[in-house]
C-alpha positions in Angstrom: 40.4 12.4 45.8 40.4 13.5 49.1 36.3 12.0 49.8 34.3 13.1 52.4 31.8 10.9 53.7 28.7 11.6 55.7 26.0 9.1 56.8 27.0 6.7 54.0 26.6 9.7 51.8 29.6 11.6 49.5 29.6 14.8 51.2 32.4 16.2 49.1 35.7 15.7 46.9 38.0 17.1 44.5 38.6 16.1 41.4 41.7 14.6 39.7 43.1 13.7 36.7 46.8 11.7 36.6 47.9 11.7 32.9 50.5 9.7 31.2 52.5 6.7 32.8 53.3 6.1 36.1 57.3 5.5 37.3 58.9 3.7 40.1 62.3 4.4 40.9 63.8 1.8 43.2 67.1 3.8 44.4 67.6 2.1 47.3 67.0 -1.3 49.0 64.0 -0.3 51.4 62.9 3.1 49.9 61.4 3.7 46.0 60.4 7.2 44.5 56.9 7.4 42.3 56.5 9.1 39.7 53.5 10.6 37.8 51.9 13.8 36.2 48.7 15.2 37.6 46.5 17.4 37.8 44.2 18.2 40.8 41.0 20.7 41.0 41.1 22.2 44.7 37.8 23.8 44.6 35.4 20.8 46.0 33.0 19.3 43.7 33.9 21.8 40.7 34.6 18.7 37.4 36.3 21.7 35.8 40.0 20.1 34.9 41.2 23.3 32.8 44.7 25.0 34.0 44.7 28.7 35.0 48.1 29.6 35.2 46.7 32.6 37.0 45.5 30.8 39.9 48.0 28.0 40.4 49.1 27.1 44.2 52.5 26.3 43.5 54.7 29.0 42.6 58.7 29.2 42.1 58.7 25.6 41.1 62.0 24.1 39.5 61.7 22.8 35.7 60.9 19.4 36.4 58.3 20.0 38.8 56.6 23.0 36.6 53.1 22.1 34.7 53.3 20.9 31.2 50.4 21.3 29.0 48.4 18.1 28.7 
């Protein structure tokens, strides 16, 4: 995710990880909501996919949008 690219060359990226299924949910004609659970490593080039609940970005999140263990 989120690939940097220099002289043909990957220069950086983060890493990502989208478990479980992925909704659609068509509520109206033109527009549609997706839905899906991931998880995303900010630090670039770090493969480490464990959660720190210590150092997460998001904080006062609602209960559906709060992370669930994988």
């Amino acid at each position: 995710m989120r690939t940097v690219e220099q002289n043909g060359q990957i220069a950086s990226a983060l890493y990502g990880k989208i478990i479980g299924g992925i909704g659609i949910d068509p509520r109206k004609v033109k527009v549609c909501g997706i839905g899906f659970t991931y998880y995303l490593n900010p630090t670039p080039n770090d493969r480490n996919m464990e959660y720190d609940v210590g150092k997460d970005l998001f904080k006062h999140l609602g209960e559906f949008d709060a992370p669930r263990a994988p």
